[in-house]
mmCIF file of the N, C-alpha and C atoms, coordinates in Angstrom:
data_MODEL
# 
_entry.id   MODEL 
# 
loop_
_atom_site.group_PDB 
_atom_site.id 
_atom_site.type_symbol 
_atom_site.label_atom_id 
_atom_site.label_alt_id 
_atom_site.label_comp_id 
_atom_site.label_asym_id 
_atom_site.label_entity_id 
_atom_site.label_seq_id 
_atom_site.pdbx_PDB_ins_code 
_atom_site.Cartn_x 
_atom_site.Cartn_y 
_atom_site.Cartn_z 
_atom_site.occupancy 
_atom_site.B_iso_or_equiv 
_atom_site.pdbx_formal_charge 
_atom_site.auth_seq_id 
_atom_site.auth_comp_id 
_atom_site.auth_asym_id 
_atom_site.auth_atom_id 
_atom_site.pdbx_PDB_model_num 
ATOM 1   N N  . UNK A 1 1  ? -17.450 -8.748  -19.637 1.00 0.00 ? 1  UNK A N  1 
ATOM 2   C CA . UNK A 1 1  ? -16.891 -7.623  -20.350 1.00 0.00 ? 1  UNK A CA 1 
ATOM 3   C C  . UNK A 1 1  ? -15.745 -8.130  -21.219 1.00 0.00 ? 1  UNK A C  1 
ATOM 4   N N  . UNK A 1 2  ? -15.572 -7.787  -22.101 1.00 0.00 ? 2  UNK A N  1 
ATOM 5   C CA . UNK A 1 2  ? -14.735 -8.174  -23.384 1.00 0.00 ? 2  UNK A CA 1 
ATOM 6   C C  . UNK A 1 2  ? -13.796 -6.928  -23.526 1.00 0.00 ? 2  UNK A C  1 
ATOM 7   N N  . UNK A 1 3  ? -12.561 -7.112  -23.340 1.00 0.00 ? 3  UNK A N  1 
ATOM 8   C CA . UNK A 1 3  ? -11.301 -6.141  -23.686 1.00 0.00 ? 3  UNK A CA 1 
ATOM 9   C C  . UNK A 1 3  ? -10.776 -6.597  -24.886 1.00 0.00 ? 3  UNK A C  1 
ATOM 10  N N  . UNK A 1 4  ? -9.579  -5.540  -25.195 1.00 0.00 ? 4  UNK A N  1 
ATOM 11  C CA . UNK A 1 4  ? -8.836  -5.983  -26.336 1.00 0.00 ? 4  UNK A CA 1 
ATOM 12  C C  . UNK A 1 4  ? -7.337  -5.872  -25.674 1.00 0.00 ? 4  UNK A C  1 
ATOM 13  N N  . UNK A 1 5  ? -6.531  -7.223  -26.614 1.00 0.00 ? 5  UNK A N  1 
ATOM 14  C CA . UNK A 1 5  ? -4.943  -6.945  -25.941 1.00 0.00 ? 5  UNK A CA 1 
ATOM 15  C C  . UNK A 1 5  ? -4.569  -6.120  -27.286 1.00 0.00 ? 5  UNK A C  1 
ATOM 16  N N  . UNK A 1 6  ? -3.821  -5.057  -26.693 1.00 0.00 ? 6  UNK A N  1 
ATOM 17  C CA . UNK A 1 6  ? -2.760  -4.215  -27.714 1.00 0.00 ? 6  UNK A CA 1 
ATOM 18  C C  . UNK A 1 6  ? -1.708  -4.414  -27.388 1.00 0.00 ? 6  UNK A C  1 
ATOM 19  N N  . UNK A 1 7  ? -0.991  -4.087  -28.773 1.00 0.00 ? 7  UNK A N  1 
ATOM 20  C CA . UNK A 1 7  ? 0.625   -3.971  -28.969 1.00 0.00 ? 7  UNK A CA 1 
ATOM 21  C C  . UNK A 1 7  ? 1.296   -2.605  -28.145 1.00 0.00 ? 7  UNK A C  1 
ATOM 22  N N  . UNK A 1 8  ? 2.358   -3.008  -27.684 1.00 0.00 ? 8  UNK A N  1 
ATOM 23  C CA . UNK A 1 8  ? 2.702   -1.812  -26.638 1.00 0.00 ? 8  UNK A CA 1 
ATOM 24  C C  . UNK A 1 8  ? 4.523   -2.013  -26.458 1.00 0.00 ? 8  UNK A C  1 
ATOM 25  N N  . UNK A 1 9  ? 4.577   -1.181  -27.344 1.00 0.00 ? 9  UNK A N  1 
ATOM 26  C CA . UNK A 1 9  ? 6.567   -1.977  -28.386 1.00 0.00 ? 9  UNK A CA 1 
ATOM 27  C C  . UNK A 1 9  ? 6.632   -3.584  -28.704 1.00 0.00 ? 9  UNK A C  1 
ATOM 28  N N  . UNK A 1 10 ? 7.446   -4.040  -27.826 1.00 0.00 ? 10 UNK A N  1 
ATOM 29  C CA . UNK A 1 10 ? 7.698   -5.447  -28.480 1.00 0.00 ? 10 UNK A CA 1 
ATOM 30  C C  . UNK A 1 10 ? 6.486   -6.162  -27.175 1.00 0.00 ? 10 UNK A C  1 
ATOM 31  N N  . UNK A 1 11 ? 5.925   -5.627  -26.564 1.00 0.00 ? 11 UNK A N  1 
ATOM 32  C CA . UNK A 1 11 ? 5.225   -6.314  -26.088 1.00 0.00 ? 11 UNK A CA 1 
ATOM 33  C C  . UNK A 1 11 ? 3.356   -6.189  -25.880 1.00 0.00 ? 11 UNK A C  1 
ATOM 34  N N  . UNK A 1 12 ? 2.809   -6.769  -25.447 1.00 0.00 ? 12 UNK A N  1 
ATOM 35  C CA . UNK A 1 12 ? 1.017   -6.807  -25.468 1.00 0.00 ? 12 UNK A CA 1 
ATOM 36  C C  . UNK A 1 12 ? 0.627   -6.284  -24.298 1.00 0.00 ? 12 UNK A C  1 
ATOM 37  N N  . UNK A 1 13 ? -0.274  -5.592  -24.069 1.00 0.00 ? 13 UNK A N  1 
ATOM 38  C CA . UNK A 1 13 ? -0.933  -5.080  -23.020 1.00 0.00 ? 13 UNK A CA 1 
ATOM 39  C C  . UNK A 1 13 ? -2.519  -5.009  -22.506 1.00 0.00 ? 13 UNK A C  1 
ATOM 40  N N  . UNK A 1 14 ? -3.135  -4.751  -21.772 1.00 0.00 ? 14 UNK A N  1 
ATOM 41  C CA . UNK A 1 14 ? -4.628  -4.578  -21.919 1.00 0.00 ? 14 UNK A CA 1 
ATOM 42  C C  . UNK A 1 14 ? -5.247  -3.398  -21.291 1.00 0.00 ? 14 UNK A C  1 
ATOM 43  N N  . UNK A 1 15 ? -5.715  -2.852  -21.780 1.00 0.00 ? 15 UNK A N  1 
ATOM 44  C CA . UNK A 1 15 ? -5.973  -1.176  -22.185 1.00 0.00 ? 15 UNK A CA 1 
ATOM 45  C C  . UNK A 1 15 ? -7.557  -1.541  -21.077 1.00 0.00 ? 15 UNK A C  1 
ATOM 46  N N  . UNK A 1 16 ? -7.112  -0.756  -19.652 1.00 0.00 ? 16 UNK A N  1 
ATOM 47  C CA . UNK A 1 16 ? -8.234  -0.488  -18.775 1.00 0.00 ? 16 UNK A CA 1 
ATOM 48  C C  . UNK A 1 16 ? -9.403  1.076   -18.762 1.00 0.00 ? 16 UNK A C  1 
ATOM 49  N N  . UNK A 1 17 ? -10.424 0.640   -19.111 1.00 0.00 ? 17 UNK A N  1 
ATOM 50  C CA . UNK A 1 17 ? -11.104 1.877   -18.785 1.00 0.00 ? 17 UNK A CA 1 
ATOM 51  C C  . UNK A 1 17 ? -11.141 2.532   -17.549 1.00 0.00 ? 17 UNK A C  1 
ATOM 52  N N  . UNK A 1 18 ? -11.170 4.287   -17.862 1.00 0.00 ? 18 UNK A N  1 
ATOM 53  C CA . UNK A 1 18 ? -10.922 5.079   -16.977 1.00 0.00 ? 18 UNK A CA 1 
ATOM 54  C C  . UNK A 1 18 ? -12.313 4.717   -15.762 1.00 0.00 ? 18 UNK A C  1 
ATOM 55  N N  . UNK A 1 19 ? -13.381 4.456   -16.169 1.00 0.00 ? 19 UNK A N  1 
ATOM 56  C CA . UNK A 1 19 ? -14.396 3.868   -14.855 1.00 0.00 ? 19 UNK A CA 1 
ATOM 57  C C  . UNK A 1 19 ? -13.458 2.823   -14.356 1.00 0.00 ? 19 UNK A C  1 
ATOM 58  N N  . UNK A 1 20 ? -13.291 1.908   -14.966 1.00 0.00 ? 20 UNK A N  1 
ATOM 59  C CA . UNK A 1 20 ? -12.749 0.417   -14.206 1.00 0.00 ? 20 UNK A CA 1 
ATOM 60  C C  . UNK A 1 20 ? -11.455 0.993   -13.445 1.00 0.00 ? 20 UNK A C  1 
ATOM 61  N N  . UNK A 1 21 ? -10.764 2.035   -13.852 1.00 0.00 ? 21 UNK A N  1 
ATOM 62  C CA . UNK A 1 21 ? -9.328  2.635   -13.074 1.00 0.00 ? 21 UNK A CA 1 
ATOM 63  C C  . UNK A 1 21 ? -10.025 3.151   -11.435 1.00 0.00 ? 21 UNK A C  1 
ATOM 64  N N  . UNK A 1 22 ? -11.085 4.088   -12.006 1.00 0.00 ? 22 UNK A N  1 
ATOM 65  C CA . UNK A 1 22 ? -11.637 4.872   -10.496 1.00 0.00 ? 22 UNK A CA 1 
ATOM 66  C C  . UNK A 1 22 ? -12.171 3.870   -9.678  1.00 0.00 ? 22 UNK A C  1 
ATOM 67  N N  . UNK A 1 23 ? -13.474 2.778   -10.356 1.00 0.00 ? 23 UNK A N  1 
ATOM 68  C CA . UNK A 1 23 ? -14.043 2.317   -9.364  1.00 0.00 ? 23 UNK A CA 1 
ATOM 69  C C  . UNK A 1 23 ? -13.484 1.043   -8.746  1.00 0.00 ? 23 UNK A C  1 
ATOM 70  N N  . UNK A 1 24 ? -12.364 0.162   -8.893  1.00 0.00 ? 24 UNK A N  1 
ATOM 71  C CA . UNK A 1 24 ? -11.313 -0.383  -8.262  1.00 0.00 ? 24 UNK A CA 1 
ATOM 72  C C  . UNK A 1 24 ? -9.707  -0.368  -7.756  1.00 0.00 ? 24 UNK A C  1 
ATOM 73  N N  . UNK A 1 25 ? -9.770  1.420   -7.887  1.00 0.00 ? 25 UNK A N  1 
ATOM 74  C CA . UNK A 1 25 ? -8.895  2.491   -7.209  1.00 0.00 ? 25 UNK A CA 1 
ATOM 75  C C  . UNK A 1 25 ? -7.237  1.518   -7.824  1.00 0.00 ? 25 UNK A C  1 
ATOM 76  N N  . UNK A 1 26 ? -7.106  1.479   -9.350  1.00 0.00 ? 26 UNK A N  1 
ATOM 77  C CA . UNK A 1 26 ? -6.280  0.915   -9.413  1.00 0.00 ? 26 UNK A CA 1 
ATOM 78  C C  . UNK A 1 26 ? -4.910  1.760   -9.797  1.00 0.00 ? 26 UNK A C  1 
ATOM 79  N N  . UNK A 1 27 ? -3.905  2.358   -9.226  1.00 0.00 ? 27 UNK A N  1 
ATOM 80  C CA . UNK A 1 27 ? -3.115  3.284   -9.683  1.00 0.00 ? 27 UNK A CA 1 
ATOM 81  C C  . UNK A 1 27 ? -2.078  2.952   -10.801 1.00 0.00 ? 27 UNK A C  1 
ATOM 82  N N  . UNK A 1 28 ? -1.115  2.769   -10.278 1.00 0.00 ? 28 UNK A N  1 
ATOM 83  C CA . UNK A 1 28 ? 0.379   2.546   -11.418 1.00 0.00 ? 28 UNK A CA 1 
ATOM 84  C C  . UNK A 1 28 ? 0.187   0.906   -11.085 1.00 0.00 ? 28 UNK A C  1 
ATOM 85  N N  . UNK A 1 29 ? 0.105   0.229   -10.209 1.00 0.00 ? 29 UNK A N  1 
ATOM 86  C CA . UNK A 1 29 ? 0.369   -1.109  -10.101 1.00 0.00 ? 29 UNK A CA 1 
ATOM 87  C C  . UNK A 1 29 ? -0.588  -2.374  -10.115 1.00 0.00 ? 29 UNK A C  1 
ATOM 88  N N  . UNK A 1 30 ? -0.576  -3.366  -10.457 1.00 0.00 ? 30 UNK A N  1 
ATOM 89  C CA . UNK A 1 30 ? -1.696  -3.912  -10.261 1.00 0.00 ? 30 UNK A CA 1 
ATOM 90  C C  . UNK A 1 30 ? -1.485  -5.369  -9.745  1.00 0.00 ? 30 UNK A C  1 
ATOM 91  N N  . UNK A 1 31 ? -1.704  -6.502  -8.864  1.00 0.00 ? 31 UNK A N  1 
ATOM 92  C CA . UNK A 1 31 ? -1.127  -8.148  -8.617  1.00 0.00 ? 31 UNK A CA 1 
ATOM 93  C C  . UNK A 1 31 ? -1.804  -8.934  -9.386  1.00 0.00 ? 31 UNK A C  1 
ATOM 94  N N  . UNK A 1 32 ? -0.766  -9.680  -10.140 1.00 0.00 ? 32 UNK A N  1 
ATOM 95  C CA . UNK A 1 32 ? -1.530  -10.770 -10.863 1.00 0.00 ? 32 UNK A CA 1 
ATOM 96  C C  . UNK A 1 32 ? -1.778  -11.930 -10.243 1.00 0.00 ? 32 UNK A C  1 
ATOM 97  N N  . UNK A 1 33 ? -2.955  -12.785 -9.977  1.00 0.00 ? 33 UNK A N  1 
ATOM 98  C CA . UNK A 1 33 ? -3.091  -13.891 -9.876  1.00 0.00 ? 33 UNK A CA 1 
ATOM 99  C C  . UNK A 1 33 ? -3.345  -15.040 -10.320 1.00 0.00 ? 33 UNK A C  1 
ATOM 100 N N  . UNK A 1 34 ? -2.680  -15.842 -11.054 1.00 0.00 ? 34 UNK A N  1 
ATOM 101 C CA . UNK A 1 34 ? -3.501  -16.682 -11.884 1.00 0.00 ? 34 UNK A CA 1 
ATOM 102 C C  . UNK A 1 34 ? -4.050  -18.084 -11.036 1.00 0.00 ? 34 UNK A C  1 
ATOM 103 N N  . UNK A 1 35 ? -4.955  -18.477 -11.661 1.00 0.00 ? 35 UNK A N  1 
ATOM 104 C CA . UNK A 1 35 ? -5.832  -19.307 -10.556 1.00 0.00 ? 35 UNK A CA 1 
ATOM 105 C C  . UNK A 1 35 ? -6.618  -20.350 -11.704 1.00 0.00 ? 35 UNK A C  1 
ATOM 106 N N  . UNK A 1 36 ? -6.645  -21.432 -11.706 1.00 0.00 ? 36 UNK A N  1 
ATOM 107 C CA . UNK A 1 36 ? -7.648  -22.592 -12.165 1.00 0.00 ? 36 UNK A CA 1 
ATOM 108 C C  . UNK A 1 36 ? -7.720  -21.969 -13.349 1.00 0.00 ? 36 UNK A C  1 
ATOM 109 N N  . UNK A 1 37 ? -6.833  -21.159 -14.447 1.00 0.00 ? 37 UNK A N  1 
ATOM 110 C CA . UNK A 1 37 ? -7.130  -20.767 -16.082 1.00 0.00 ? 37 UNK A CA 1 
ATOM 111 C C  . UNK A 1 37 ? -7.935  -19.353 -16.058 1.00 0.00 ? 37 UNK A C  1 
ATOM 112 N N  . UNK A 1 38 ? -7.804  -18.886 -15.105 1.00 0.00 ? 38 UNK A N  1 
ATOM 113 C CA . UNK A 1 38 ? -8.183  -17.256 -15.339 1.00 0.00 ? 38 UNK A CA 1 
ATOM 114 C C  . UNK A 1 38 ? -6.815  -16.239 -14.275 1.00 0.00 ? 38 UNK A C  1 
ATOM 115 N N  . UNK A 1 39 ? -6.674  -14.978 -14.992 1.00 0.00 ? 39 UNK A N  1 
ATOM 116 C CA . UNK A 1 39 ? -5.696  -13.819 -14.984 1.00 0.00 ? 39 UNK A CA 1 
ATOM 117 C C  . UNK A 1 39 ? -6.602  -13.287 -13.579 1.00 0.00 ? 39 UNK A C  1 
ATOM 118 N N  . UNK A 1 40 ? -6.805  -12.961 -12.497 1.00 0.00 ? 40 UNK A N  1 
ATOM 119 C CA . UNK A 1 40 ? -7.310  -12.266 -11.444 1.00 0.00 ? 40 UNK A CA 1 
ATOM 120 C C  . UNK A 1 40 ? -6.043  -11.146 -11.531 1.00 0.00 ? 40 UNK A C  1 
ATOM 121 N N  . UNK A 1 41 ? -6.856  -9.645  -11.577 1.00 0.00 ? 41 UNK A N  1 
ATOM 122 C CA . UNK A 1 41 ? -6.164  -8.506  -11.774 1.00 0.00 ? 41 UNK A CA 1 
ATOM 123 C C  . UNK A 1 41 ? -6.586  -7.846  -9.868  1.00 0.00 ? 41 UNK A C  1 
ATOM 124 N N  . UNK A 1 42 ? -5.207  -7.669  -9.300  1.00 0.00 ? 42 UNK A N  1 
ATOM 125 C CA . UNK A 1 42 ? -5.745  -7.160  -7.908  1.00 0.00 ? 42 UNK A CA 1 
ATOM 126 C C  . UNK A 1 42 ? -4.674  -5.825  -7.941  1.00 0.00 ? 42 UNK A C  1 
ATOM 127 N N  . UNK A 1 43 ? -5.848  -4.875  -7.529  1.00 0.00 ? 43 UNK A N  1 
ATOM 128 C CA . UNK A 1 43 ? -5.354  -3.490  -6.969  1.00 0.00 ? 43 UNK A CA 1 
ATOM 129 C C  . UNK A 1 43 ? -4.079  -3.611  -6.112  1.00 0.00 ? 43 UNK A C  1 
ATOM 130 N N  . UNK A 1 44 ? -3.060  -3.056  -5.834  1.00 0.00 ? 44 UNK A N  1 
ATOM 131 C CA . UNK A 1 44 ? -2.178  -3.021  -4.810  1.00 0.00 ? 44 UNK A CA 1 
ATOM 132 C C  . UNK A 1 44 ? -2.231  -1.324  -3.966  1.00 0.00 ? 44 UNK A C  1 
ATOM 133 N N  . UNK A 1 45 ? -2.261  -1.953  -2.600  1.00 0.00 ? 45 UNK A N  1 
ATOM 134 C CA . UNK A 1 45 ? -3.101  -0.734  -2.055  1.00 0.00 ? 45 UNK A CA 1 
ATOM 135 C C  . UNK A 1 45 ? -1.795  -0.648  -1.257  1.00 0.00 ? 45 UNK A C  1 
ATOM 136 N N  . UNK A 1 46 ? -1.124  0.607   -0.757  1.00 0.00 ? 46 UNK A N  1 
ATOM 137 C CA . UNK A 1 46 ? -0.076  0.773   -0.306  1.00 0.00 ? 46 UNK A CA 1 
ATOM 138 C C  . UNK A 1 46 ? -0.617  2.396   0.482   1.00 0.00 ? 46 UNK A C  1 
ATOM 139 N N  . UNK A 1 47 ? -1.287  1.716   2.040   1.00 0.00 ? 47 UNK A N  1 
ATOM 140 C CA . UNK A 1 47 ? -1.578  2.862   2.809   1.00 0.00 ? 47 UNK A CA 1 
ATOM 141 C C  . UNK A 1 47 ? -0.581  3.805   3.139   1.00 0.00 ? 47 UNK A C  1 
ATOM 142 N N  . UNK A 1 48 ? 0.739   2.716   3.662   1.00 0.00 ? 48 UNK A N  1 
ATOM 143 C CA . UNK A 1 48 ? 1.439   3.223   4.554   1.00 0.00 ? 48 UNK A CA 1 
ATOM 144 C C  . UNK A 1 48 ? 2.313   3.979   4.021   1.00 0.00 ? 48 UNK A C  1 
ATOM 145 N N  . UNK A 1 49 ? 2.310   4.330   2.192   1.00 0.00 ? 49 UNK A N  1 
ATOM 146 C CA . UNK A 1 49 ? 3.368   4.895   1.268   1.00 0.00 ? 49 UNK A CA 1 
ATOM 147 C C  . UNK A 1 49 ? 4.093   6.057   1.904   1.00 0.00 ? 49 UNK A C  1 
ATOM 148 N N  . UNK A 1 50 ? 4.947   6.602   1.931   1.00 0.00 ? 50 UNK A N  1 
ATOM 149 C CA . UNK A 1 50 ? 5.930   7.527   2.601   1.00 0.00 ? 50 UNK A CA 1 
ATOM 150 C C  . UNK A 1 50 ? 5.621   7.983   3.825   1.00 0.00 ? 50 UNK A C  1 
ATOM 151 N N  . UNK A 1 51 ? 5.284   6.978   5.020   1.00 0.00 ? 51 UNK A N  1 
ATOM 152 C CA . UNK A 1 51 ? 5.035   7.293   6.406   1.00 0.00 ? 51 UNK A CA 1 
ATOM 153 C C  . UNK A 1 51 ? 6.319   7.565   7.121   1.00 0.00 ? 51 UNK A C  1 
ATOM 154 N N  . UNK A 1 52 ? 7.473   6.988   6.543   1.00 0.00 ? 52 UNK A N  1 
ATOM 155 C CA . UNK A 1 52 ? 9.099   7.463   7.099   1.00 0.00 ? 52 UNK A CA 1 
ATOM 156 C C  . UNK A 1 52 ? 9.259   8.955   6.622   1.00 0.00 ? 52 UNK A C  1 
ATOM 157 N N  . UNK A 1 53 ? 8.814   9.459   5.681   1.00 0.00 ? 53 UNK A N  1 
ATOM 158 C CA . UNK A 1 53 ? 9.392   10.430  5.529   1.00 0.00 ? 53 UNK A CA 1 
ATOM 159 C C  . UNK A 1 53 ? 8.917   11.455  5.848   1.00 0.00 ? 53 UNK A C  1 
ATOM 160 N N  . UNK A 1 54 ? 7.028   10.952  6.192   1.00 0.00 ? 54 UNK A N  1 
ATOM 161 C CA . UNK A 1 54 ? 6.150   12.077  7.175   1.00 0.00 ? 54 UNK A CA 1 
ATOM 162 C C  . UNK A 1 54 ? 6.889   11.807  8.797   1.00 0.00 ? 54 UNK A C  1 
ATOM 163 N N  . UNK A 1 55 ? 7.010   10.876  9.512   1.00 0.00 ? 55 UNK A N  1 
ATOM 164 C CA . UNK A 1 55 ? 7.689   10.678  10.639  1.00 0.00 ? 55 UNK A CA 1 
ATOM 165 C C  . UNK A 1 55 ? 9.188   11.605  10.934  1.00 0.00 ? 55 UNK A C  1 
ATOM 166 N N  . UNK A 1 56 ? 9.636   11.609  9.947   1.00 0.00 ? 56 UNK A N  1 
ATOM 167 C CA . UNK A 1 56 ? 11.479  12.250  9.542   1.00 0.00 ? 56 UNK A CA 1 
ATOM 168 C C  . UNK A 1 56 ? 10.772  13.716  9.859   1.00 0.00 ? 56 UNK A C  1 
ATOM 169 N N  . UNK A 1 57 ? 9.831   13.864  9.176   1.00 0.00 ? 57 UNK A N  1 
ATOM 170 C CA . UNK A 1 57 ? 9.119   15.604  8.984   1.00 0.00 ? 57 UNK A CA 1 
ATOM 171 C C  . UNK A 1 57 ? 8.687   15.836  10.262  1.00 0.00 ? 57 UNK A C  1 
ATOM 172 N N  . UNK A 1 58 ? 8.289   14.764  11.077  1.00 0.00 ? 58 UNK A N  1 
ATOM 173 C CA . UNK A 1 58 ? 7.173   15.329  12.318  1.00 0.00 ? 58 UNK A CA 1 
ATOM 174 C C  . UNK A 1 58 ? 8.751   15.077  13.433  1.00 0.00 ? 58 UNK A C  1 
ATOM 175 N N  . UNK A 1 59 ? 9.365   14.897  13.179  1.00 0.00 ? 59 UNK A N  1 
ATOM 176 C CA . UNK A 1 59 ? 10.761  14.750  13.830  1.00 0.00 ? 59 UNK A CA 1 
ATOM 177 C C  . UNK A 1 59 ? 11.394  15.839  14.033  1.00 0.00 ? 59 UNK A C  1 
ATOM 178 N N  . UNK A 1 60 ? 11.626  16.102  13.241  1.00 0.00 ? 60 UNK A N  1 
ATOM 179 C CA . UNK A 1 60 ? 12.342  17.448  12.642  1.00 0.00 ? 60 UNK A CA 1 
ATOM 180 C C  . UNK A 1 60 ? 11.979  18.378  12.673  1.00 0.00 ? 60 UNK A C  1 
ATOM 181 N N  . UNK A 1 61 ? 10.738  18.529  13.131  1.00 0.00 ? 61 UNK A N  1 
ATOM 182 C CA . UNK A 1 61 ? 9.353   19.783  13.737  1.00 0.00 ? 61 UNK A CA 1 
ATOM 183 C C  . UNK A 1 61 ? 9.568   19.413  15.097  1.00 0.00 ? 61 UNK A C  1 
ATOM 184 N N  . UNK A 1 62 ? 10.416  18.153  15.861  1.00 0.00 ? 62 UNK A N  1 
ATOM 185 C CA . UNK A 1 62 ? 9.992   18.703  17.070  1.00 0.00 ? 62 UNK A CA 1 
ATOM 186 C C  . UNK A 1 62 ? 8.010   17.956  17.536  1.00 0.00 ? 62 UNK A C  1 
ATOM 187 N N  . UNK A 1 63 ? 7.267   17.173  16.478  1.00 0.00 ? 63 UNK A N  1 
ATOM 188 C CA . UNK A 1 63 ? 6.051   17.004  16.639  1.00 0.00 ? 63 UNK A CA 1 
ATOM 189 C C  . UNK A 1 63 ? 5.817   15.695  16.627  1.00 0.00 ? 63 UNK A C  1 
ATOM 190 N N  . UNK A 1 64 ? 6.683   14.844  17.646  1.00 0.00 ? 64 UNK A N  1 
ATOM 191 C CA . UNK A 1 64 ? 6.718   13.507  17.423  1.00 0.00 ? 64 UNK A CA 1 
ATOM 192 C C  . UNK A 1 64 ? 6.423   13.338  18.840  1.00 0.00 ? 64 UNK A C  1 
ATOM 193 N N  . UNK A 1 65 ? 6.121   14.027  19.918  1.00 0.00 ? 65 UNK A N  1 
ATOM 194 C CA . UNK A 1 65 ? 6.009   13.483  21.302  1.00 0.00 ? 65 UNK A CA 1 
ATOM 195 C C  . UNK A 1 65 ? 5.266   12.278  21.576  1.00 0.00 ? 65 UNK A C  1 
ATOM 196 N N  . UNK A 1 66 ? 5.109   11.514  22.543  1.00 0.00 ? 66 UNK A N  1 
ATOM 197 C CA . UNK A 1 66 ? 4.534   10.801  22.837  1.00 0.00 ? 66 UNK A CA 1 
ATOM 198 C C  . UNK A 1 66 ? 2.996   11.097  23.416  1.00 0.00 ? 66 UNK A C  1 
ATOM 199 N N  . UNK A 1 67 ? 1.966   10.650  22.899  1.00 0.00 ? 67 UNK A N  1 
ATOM 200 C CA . UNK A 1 67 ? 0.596   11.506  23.362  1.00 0.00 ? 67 UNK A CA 1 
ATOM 201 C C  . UNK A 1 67 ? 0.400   10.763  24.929  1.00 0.00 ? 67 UNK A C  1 
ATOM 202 N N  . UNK A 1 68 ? 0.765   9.972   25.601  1.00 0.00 ? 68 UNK A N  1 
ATOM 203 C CA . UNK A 1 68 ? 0.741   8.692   26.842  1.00 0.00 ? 68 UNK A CA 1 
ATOM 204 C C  . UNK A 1 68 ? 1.746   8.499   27.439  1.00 0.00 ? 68 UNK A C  1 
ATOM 205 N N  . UNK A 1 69 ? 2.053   8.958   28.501  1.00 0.00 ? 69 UNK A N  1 
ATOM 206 C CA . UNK A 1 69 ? 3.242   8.062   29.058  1.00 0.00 ? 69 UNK A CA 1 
ATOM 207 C C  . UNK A 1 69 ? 3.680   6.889   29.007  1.00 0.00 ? 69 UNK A C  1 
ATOM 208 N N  . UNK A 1 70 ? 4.876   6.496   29.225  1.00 0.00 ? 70 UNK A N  1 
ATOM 209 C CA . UNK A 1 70 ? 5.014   4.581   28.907  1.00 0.00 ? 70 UNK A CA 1 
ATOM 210 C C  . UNK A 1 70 ? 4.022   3.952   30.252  1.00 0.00 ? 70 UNK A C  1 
ATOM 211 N N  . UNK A 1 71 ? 3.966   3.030   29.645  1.00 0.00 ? 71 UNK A N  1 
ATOM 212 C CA . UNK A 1 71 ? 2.792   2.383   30.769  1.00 0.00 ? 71 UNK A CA 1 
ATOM 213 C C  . UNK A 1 71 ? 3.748   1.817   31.854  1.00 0.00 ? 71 UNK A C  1 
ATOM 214 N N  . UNK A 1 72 ? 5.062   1.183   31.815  1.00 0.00 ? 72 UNK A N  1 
ATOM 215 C CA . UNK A 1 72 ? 5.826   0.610   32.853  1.00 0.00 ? 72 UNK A CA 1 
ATOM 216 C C  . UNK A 1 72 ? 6.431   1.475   33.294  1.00 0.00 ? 72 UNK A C  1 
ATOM 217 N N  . UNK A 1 73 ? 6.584   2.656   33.141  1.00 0.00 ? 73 UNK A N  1 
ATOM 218 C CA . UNK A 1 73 ? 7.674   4.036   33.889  1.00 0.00 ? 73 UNK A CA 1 
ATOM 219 C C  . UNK A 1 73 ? 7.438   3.881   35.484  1.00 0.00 ? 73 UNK A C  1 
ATOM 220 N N  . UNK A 1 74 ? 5.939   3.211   36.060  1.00 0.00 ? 74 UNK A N  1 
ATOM 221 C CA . UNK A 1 74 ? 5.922   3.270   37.608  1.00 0.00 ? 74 UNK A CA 1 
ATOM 222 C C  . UNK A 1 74 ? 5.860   1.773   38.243  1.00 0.00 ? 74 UNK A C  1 
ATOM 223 N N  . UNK A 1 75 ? 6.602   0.651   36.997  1.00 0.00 ? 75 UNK A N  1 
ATOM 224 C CA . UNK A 1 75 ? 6.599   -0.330  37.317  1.00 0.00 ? 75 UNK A CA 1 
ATOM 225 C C  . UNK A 1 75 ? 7.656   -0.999  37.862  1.00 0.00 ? 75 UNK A C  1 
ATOM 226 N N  . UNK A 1 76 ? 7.930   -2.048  38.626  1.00 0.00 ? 76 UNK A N  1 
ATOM 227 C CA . UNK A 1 76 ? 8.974   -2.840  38.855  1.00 0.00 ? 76 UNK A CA 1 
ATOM 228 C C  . UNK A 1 76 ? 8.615   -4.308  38.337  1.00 0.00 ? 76 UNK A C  1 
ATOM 229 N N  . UNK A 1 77 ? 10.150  -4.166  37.251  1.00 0.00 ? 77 UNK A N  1 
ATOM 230 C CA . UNK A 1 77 ? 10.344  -5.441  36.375  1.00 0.00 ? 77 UNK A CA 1 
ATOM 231 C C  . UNK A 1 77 ? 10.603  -6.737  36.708  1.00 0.00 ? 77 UNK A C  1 
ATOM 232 N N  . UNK A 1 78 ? 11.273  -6.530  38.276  1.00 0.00 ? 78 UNK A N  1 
ATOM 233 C CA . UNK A 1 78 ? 11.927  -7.303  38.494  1.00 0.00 ? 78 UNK A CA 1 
ATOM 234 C C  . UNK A 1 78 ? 11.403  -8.740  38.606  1.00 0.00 ? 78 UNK A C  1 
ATOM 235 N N  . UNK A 1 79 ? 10.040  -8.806  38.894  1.00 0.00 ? 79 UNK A N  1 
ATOM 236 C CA . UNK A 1 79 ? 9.354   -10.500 38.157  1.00 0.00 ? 79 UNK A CA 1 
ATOM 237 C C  . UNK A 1 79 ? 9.679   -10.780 36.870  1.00 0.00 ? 79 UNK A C  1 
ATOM 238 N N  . UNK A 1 80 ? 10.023  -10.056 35.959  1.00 0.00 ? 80 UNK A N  1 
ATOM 239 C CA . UNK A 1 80 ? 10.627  -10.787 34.783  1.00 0.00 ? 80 UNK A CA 1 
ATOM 240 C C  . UNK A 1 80 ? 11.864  -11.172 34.567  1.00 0.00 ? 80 UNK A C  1 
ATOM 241 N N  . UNK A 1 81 ? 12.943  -10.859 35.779  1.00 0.00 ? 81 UNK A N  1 
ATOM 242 C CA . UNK A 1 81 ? 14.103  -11.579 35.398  1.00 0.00 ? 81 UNK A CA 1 
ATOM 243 C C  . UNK A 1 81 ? 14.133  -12.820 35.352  1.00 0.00 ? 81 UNK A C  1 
# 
């Protein structure tokens, strides 16, 4: 596939099609790799994006319990001193 680089103010850019955006789920960011004379363009996938501030929320609801008891609550440690 053959792109074109454009001008984009004082600097060059390369203008991705909206298929190539969806079908390698690429959002605002992308990792460059360069390798043996070729640009490798990698998605940056960021599952865990605002899990503190869903945690802060499930906190603050009160909806953070523990689903398990601790597993050592009926244990004695004392072989590990």
């Amino acid at each position: 596939m053959e792109a074109s680089i454009i001008k984009i103010g004082n600097s060059k850019g390369l203008r991705l099609s909206k298929t190539i955006l969806e079908k390698y789920n690429i959002k605002d960011k992308v990792e460059l790799i360069l390798e043996k004379g070729q640009i490798i363009l990698k998605p940056i996938d960021t599952p865990r994006k605002n899990w503190e501030a869903a945690f802060k929320q499930m906190n603050d609801a009160g909806d953070d319990d523990l689903l398990m008891g601790d597993v050592f609550e009926d244990e004695t440690l004392e072989e590990w001193n």
